[in-house]
C-alpha positions, 0 to 999 in steps of 0.5 A: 353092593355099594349104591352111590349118587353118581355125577355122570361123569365116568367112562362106565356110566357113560357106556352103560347109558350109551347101551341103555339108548341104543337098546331103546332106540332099537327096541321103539320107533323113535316118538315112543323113546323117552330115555333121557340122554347123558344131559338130561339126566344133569337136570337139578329135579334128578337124582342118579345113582349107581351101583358098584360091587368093587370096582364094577358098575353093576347099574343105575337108576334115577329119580325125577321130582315132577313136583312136590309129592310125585317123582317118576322113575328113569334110566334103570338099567342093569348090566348084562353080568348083573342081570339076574342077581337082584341089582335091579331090586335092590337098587329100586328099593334105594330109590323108592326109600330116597324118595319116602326121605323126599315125602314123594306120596307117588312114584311113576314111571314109563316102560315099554310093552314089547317083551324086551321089556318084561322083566321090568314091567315083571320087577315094577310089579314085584315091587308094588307097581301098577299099571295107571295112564299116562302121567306128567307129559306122557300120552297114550302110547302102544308102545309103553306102559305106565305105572305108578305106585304110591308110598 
């Protein structure tokens, strides 16, 4: 698997975030989404990477500096042929270690509560997350879960 900074440009990227916003509109009423779209994901406090194996996107995953110790993460999403193979592990991993190289002390990020969204909040976890409270700009919501782990 190669991981890579990804400019947003391609046709698969954008199809797979096009899915991912779907999926969460779908999934949350709408005051609940708080999925970046293609032009927020542009913003120079976000670093998005990919992950290919050939010529295969696999997913992606973002980092944003909330300030000098703190990021959040946004936009992990796997593709349907890649779920269940360790891509999202492997990519979180990447990001919380881009983010150690940064002297981010403390990684959150926001999920959401219905089962849809198990397997993320069950991998969060995996990977030493912790439920906390709302963070940055978030606010308390039945419909996500915050997280944070610190490195």
């Amino acid at each position: 698997m190669n991981i890579r900074i990804d400019d947003l440009t391609g046709p698969e990227i954008k199809q797979l975030l096009t899915e991912h916003l779907d999926d969460m509109y779908a999934t949350s009423p709408e005051e609940s989404v708080h999925a970046l779209d293609l032009s927020e994901l542009q913003q120079p406090n976000i670093t998005f990477w990919t992950i290919w194996e050939g010529a295969q996107l696999l997913g992606c995953g973002a980092l944003k500096a909330l300030d000098e110790q703190e990021a959040e993460i946004k936009s992990m999403r796997t593709t349907e042929a890649a779920r269940g193979k360790g891509v999202a592990s492997t990519l979180l991993k990447h990001i919380l270690e881009a983010a150690k190289q940064q002297d981010i002390k403390k990684v959150s990020l926001e999920t959401g509560t219905q089962d849809f969204f198990a397997p993320a909040r069950k991998l969060y976890a995996k990977h030493g997350f912790e439920e906390c409270g709302p963070f940055s700009d978030y606010q308390l919501d039945q419909y996500s879960v915050f997280m944070s782990k610190l490195l």
